[in-house]
N, C-alpha and C positions, 0 to 999 in steps of 0.2 A: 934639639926640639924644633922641630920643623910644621909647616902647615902644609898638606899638599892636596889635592880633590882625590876623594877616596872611591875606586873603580867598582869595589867589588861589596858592599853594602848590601846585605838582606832587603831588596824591595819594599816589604812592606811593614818595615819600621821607621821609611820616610815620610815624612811629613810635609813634602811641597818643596823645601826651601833647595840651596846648594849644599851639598854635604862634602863635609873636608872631616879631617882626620889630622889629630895632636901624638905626634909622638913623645909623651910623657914617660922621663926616665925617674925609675924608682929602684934605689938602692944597685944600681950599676945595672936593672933590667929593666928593658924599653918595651913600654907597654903602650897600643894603640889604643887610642880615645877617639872617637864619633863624635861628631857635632854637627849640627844643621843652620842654618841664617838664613832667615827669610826678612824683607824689606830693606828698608834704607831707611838712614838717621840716627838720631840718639838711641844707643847700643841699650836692649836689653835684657841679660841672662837670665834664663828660665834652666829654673835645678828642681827634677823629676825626683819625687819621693821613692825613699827607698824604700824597697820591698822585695820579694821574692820574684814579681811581676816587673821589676822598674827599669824605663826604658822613657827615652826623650818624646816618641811617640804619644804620650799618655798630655804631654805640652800640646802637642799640635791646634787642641782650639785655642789655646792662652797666643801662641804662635802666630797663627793664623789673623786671628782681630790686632792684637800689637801691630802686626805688619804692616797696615796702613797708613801707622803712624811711627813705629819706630825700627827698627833694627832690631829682632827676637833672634837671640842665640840660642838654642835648647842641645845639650849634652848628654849623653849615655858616661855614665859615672865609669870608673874600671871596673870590671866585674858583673858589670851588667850591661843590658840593648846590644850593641852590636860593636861594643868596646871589647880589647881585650879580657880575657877571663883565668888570668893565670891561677895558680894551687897557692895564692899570699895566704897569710895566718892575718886578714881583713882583721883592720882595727880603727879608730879615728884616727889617729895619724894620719894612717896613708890620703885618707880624703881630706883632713884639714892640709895636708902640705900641696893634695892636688887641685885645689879652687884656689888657691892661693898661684899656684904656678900657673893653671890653665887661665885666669883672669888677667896675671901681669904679662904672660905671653901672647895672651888672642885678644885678649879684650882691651879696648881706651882705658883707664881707669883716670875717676873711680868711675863705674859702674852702677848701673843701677840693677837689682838683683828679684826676680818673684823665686822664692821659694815653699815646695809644696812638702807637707808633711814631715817626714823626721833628717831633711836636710836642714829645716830651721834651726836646729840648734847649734849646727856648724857655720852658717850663715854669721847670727849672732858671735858667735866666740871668734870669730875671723873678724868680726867689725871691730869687736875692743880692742881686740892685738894690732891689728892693722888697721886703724879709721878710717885711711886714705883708700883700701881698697873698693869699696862701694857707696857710691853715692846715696842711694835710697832703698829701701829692703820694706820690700811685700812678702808676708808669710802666710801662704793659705793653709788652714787646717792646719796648724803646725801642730807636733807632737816631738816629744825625745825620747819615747821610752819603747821599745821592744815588745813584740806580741807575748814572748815567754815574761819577762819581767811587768808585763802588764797584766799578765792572768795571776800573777803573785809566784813565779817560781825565783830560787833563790840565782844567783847569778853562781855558784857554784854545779848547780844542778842544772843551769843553761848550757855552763860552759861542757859538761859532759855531751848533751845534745850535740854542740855545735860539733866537737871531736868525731861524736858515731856520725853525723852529717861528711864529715871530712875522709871516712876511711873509706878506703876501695870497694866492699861490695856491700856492706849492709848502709853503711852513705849513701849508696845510687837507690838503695831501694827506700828507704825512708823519703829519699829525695823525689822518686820519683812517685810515691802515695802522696806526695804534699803537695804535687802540681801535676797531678791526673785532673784533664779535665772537672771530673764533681766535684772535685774537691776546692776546685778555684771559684764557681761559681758560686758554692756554697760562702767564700771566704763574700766574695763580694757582696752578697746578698744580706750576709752577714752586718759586715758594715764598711764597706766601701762606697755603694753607690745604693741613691733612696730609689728609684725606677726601674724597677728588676724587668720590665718589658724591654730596657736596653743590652740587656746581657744576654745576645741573639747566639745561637752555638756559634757565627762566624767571633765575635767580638771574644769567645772565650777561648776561642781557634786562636785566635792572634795573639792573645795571652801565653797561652799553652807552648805557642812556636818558639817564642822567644824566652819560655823554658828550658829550651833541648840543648841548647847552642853545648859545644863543650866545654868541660870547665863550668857550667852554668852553677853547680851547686855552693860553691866556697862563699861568696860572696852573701848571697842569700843566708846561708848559714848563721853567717854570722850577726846578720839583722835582727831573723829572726829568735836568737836565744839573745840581743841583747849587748851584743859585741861590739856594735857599732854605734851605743849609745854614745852621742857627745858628753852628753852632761849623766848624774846620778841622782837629781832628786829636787823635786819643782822647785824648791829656792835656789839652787844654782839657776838654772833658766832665768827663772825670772828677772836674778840677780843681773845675768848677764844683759839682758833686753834693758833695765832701769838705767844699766850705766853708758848708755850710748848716746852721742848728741848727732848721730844721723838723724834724717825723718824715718820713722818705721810706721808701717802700716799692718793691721791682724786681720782674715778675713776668716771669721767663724763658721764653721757648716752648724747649720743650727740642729741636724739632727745627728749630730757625732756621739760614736760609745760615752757613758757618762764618764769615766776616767779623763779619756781625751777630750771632752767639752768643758770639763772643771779646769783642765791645762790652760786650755782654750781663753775660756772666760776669764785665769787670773791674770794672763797675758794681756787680754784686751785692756781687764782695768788700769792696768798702769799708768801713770799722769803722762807720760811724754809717747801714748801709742795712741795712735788714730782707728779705730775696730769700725768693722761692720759684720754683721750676721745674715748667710746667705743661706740657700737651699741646699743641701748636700751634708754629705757627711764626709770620711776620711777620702773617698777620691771625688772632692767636688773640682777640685781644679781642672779634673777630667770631664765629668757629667756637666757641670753648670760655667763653660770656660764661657760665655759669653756673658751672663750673668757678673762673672770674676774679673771679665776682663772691663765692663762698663764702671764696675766699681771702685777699680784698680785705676783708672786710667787719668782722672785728674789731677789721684796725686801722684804719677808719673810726669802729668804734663806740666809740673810744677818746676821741676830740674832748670 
């Protein structure tokens, strides 16, 4: 597992900083990881919500403002941005064993960690297994639950999705209706981002790009039927965020789907979470990073 400066990066899913590359070994196959570092100082990881869409560029304003003052690492997960994208049967595991590996191999620990939407829950259950690995943990808009298992389908009826997603030719074509242009704009408008005058055809071009890559569909897949849920049912979550004696912080998009604003809200109330409620909905970390990052940033400066 080596670091080395990575030559050959898709242009325009950099975000400024120096971009290197993790070679993370999983189950005896070596799988390339993207990562980006912009500034100097106290190190800290920015983990880019999964999605169909997710890719470390989506950090870049969180990035960008940290910079000033600290050390912002921002990563392309496997399987997504400009990471490898091998044909895995994507499950938690593979990502709980890989923030565990990528943090004790790249990063000081502990760490201080922002995590955006349904990485929080991995974030969490990596703090209680390991406490020593992150120092402080921001969770914007967090969420753990899947677009299929949040519209109410059953996880056996996901997992069939995820399979027709995974075969050779009706996979690519279901794959490729779910990230045609309209259909992404549509997602976002939907409930990603409250300011639909930001979602210029260039912004859903850059989307869409880093759709194509190949291998792009396995991992998404698996998101979106639910595969990659860490937890299965708001009091795990919860459970897990109450039992932690790190500092945690919750930063609410006040206009999130009501499913994921009730997550939201019981998150925030916990006795030992510090909440605030910002402008945005599931990609505020993206729309509102200055916003997130003004908010974020004392109790970072607290370390």
């Amino acid at each position: 597992m080596t670091n080395v400066l990575s030559h050959d990066t898709t242009p325009n899913l950099n975000i400024g900083g120096a971009v290197q590359e993790y070679l993370w070994n999983w189950q005896n196959q070596q799988i390339r990881v993207v990562y980006e570092v912009l500034g100097a100082g106290t190190q800290v990881l920015l983990l880019p919500a999964f999605s169909t869409v997710s890719m470390r560029s989506e950090m870049a304003g969180i990035a960008k403002e940290l910079a000033q003052d600290f050390q912002a690492v921002a990563v392309d997960f496997p399987g997504f941005g400009d990471s490898s994208r091998p044909a895995l049967d994507y499950q938690p595991v593979i990502y709980h064993q890989f923030i565990q590996d990528f943090v004790r191999n790249c990063l000081k620990t502990p760490v201080a960690v922002v995590a955006a939407g349904h990485s929080s829950a991995y974030v969490l259950e990596l703090a209680k297994k390991q406490p020593n690995l992150f120092s402080r943990i921001v969770l914007v808009a967090p969420t753990w639950r899947g677009p299929l298992p949040t519209m109410g389908l059953s996880r056996d009826t996901a997992n069939i999705g995820k399979n027709l997603v995974r075969s050779p030719i009706v996979g690519q074509l279901l794959y490729k209706l779910n990230t045609a242009p309209s259909f992404l704009s549509w997602m976002y408008r939907r409930h990603v981002y409250v300011n639909v005058n930001k979602l210029t055809p260039d912004f859903i071009e850059h989307k869409w790009r880093n759709t194509q890559k190949p291998g792009a569909r396995f991992a998404p897949a698996a998101f979106v039927t639910g595969n990659l849920d860490a937890v299965h049912n708001q009091a795990e979550y919860l459970e897990l965020a109450n039992s932690l004696n790190i500092p945690l912080m919750v930063v609410v998009g006040e206009s999130s789907p009501p499913k994921s604003r009730a997550d939201m809200d019981a998150l925030a109330a916990l006795p030992n979470v510090i909440s605030v409620t910002l402008p945005g909905t599931l990609g505020m970390h993206e729309e509102y990073s200055e916003e997130v990052v003004e908010a974020i940033t004392p109790f970072l400066r607290t370390m």
